[in-house]
DSSP file (Angstrom, degrees, kcal/mol; ACC not computed):
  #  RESIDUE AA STRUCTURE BP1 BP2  ACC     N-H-->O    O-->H-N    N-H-->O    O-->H-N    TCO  KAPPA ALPHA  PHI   PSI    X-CA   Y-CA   Z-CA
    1    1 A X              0   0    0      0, 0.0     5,-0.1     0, 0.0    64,-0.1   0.000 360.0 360.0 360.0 121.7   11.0   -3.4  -20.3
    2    2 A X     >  -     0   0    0     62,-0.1     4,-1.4     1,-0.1     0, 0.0   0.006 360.0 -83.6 -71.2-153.5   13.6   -5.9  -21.7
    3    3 A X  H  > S+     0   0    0      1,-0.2     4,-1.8     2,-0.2     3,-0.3   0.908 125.3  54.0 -99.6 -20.4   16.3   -6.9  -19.0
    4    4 A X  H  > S+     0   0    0      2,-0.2     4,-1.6     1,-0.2    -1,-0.2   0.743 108.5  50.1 -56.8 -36.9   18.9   -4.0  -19.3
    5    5 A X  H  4 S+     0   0    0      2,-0.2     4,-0.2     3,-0.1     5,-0.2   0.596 114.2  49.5 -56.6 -35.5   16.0   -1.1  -18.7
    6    6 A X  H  < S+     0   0    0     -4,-1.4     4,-0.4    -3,-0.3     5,-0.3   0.744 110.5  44.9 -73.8 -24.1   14.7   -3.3  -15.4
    7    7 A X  H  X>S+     0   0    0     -4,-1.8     4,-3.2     1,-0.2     5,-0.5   0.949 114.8  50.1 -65.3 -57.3   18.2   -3.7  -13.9
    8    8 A X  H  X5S+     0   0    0     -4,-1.6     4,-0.6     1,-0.3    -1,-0.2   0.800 116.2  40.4 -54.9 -16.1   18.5    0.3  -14.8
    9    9 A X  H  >5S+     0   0    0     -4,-0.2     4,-0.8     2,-0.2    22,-0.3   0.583 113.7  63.5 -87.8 -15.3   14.5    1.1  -12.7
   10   10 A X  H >45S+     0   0    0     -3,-0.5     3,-0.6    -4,-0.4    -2,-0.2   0.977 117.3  19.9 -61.7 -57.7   16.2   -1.5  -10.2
   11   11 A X  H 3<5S+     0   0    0     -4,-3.2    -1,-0.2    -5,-0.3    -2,-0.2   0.549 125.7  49.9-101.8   3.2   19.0    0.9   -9.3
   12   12 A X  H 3<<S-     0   0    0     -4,-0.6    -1,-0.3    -5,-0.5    -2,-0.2   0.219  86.3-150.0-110.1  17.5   17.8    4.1  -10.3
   13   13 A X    <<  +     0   0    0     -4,-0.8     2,-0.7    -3,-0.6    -4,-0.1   0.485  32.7 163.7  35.3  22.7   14.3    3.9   -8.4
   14   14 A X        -     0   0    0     -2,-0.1    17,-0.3     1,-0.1    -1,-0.2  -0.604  48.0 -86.2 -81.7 132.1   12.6    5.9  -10.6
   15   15 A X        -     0   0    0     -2,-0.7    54,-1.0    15,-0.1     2,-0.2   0.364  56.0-171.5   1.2 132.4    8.7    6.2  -10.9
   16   16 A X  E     -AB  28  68A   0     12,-1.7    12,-1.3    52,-0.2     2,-0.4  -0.959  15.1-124.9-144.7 157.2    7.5    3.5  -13.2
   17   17 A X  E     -A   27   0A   0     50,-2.3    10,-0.2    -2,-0.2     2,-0.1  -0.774  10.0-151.1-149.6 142.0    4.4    2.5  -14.9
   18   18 A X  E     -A   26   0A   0      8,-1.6     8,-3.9    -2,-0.4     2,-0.6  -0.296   8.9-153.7 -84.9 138.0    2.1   -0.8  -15.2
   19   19 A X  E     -A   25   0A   0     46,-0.9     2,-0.2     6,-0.2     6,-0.2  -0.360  21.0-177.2 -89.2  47.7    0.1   -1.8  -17.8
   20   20 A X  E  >  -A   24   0A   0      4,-1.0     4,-3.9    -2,-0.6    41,-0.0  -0.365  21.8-145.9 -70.3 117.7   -2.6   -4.0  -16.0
   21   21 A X  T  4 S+     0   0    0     -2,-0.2    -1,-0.2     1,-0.2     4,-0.1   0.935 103.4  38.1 -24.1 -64.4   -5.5   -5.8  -18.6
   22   22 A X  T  4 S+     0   0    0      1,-0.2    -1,-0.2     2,-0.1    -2,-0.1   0.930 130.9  22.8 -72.1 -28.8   -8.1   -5.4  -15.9
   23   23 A X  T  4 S-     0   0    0      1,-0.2     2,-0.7     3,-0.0    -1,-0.2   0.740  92.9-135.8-108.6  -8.9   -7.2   -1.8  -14.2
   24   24 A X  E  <  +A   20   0A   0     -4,-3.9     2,-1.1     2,-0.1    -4,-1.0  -0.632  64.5   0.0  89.4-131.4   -5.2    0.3  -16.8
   25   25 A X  E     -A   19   0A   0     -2,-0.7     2,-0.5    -6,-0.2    -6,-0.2  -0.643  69.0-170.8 -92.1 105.7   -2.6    2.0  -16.3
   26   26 A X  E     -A   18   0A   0     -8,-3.9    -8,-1.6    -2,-1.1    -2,-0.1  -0.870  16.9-128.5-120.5 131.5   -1.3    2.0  -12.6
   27   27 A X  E     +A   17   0A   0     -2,-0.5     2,-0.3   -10,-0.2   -10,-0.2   0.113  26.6 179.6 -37.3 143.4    1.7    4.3  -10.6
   28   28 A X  E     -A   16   0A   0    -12,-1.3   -12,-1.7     1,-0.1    24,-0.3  -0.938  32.1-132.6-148.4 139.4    4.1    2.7   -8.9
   29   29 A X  S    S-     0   0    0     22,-1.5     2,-0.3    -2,-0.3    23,-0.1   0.941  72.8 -45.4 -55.6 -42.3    7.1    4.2   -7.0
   30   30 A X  E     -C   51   0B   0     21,-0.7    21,-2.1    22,-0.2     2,-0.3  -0.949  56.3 -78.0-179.3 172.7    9.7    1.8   -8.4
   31   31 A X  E     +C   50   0B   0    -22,-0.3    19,-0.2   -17,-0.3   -18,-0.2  -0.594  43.3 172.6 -69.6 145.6   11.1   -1.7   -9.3
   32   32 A X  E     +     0   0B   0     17,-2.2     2,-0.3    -2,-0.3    18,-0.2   0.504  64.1  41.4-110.4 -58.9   12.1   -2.9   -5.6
   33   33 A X  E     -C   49   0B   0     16,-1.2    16,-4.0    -3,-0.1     2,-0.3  -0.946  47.8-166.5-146.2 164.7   12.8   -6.1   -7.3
   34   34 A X  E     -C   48   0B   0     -2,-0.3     2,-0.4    14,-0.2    14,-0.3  -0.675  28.7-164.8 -95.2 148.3   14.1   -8.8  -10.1
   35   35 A X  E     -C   47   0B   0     12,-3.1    12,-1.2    -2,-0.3     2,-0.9  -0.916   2.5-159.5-122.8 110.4   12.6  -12.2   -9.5
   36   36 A X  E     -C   46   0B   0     -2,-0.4    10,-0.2    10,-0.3     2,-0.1  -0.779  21.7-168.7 -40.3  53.9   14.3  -15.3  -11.4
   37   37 A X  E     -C   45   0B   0     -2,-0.9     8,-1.8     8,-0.8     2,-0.4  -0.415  18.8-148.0 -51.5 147.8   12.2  -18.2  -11.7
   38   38 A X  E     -C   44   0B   0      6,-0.2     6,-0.3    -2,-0.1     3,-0.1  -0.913   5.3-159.7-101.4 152.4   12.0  -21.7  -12.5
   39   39 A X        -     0   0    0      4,-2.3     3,-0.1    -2,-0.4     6,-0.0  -0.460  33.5-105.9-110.7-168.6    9.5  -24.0  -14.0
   40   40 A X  S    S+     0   0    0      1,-0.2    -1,-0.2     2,-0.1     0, 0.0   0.936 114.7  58.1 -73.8 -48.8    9.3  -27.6  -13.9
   41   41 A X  S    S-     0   0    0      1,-0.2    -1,-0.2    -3,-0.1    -2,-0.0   0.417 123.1 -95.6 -80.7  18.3   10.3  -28.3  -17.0
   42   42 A X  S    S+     0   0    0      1,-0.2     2,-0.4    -3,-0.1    -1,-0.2   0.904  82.0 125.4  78.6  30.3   13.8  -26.5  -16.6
   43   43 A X        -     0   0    0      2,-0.0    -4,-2.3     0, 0.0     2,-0.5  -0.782  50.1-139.2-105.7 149.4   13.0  -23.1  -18.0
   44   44 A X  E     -C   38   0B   0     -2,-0.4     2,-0.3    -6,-0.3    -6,-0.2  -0.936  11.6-169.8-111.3 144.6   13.4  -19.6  -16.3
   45   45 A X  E     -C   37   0B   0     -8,-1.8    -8,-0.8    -2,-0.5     2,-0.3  -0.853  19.0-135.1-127.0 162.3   10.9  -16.8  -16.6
   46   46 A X  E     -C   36   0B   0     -2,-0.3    17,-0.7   -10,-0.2   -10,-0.3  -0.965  24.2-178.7-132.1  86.0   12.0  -13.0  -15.3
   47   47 A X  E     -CD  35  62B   0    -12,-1.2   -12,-3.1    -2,-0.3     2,-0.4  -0.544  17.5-140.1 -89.4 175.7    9.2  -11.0  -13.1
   48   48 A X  E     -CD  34  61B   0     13,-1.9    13,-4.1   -14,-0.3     2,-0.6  -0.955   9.0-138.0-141.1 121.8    9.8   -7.4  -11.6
   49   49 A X  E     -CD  33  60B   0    -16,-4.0   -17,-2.2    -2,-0.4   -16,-1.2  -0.869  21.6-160.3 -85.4 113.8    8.5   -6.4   -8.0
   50   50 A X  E     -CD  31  59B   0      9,-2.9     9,-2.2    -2,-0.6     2,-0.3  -0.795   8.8-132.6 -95.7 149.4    7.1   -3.1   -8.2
   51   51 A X  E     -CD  30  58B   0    -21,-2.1   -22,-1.5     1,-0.3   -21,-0.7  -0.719  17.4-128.3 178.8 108.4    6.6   -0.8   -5.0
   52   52 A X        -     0   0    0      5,-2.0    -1,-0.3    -2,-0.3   -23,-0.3   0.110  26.8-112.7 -51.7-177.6    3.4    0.9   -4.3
   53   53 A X  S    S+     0   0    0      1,-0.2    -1,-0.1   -25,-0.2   -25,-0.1   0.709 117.9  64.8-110.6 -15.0    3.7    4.9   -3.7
   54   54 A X  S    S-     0   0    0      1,-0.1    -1,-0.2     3,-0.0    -2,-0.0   0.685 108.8-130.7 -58.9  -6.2    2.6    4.6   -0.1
   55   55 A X  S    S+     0   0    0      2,-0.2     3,-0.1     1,-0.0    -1,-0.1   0.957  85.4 100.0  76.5  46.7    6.0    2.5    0.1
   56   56 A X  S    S+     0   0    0      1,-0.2     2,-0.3     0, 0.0    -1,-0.0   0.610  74.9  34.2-148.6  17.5    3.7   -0.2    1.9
   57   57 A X        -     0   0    0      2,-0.0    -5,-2.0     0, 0.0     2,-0.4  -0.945  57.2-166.4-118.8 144.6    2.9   -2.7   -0.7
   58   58 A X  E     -D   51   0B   0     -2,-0.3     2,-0.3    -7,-0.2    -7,-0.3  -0.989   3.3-154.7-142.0-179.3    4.2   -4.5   -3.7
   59   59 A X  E     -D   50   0B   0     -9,-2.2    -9,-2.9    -2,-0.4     2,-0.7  -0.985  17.1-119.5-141.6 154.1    3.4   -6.5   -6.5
   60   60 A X  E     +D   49   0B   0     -2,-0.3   -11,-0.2   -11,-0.3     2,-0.2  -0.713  44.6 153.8 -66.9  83.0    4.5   -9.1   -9.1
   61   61 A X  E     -D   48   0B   0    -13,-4.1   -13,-1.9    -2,-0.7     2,-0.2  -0.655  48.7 -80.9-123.4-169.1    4.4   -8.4  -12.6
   62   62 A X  E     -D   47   0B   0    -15,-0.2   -15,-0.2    -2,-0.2   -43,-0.2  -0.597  26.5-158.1 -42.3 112.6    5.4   -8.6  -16.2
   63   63 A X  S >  S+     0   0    0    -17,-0.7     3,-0.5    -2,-0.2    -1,-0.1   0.759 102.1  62.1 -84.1   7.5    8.4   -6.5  -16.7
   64   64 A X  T 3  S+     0   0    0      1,-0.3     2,-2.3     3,-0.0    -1,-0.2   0.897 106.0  59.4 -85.3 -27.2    7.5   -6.5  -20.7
   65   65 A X  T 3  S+     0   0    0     -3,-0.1   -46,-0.9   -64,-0.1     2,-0.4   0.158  98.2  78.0 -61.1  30.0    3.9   -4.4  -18.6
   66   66 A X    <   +     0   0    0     -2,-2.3     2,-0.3    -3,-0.5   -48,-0.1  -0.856  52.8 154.1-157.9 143.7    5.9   -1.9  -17.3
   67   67 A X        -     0   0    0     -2,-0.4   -50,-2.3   -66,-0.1    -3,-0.0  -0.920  47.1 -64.2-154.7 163.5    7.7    1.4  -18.4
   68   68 A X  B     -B   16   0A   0     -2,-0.3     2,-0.6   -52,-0.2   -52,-0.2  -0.201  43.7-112.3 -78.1 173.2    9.0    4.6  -17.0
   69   69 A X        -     0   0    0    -54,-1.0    -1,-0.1   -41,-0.1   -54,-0.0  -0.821  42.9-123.2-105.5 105.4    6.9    7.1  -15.5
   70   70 A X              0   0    0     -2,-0.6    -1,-0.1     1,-0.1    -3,-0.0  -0.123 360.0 360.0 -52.5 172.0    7.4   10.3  -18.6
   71   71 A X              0   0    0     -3,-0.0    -1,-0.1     0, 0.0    -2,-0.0   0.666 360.0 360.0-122.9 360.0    8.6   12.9  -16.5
């Protein structure tokens, strides 16, 4: 997802899904959140918290991993 398509899973909470190397393809209920980092050397990098569907986890990914859920 570039950054206009995560603000739109941000606020429309629709079903999304991650493209993890090791595990394939995994469900998530939605983006919960955008994360804004910085490094040392004065750069920012852009991760996406994604929402398990038991609504009692999340995780930290790539938002370029991550895409809507067809419906």
């Amino acid at each position: 997802m570039n950054n206009e398509e995560l603000k739109e899973a941000l606020v429309s909470r629709r079903p999304v899904i991650v493209r993890a190397a090791m595990y394939g393809e995994i469900e998530y209920a939605f983006v919960s959140g955008i994360i804004y980092r910085a490094t040392p050397g004065g750069k920012v990098f852009v991760q996406a918290e994604v929402t398990d569907k038991c609504l009692h986890s999340v995780s930290i990914t790539d938002p370029k991993s991550i895409h809507f859920k067809e419906e």
